[in-house]
N, C-alpha and C positions, 0 to 999 in steps of 0.2 A: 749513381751507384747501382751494381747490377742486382737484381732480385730473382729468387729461383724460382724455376716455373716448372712446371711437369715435363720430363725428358731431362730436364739437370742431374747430374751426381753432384751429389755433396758430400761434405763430409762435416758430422756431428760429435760434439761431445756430448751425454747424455748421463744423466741418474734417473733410475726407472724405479718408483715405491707405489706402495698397497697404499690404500684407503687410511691403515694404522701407523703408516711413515719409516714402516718398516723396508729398508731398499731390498730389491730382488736382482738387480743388474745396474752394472755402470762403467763405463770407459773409461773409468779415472785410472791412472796408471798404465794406460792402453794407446794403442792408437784407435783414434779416431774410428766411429763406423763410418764407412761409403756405402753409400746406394745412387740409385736412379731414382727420381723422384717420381713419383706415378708408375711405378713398376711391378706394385704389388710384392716387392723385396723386405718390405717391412708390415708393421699392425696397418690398418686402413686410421686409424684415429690421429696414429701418428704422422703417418704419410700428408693428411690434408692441413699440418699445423705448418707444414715448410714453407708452401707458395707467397711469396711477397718478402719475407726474411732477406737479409740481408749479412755481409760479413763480418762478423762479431756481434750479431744480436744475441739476445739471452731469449728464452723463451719457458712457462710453465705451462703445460698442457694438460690437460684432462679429459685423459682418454676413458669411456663406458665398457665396459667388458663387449658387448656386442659391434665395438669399432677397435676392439685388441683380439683377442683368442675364445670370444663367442661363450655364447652359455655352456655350463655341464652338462654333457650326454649323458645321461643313464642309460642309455643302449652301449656306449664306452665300457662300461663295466663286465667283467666276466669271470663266472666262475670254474673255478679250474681243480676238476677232484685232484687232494694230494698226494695220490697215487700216481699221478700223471705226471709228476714234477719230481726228477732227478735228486737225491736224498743231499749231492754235491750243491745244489743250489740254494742261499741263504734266502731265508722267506723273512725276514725283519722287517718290520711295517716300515715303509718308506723307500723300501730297494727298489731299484733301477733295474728291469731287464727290459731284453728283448726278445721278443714272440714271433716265430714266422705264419702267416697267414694261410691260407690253405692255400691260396695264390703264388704265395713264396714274396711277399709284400714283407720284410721286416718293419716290426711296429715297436716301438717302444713304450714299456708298459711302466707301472709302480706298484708295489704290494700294499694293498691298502684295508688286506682285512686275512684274519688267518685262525682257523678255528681247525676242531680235531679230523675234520672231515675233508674243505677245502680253502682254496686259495683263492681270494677275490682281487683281482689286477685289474687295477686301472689303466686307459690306455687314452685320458682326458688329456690334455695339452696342463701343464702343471698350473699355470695361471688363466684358466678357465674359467669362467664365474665369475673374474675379478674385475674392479676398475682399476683403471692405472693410472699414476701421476708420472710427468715427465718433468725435468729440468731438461732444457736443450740451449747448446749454443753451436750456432754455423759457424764451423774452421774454415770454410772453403766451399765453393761454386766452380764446377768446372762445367760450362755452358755447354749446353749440346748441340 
């Protein structure tokens, strides 16, 4: 039976949860993810669970924050006078925008803090800090 090895696509069904079992993403109802394997298309924690798998394995993985989306910058964070910030724009703790860089690099940020003065956006990858649990099963190996 064939086994995946790095330069494979595959294709996975996956449920991805926190530490508290709470899920944060999953293919159920989806198709399948594809990648390359060793491509750097996915987390690295996840990436090195694939090699040796086979056609309809199941797999639970336990990926460390520093082999998913790395620790919390605190240099990520930035405060932004709310003067600066268009009256049209909702500042709710939790929104979603996006910031152009002085570069002109679009970054996408989160409100994560809002007082009389300013606005604190986070611009942390949302599951940063965390560990992560995987359920995985291989649909498919398309050999490379």
């Amino acid at each position: 039976m064939t086994e995946v090895k790095a330069g494979d696509t595959v294709l996975i069904h996956y449920t991805g949860t926190l530490t508290d079992g709470s899920t944060f993403d999953s293919s159920e109802g989806r198709d399948p993810l594809e990648f390359t394997v060793g491509s750097g298309q996915i987390i690295p924690g996840l990436d090195k669970a694939l090699p040796g798998m086979t056609v309809g394995d199941k797999k639970s993985v336990e990926v460390p924050a520093d082999e998913a989306y790395g620790a919390r910058n605190p240099e990520a964070l930035q405060a932004v006078p709310r003067t600066e910030i268009p009256d049209d724009i909702p500042l709710d703790l939790g929104t979603q925008l996006q910031v152009q860089t002085p570069n002109g690099e679009t970054v996408p940020v989160v409100v994560s803090n809002v007082t009389e003065s300013e606005v604190m956006l986070d611009a942390n990858h949302p599951l940063a800090g965390h560990d992560l649990n995987f359920n995985i099963e291989l649909v498919e190996i398309k050999a490379a």
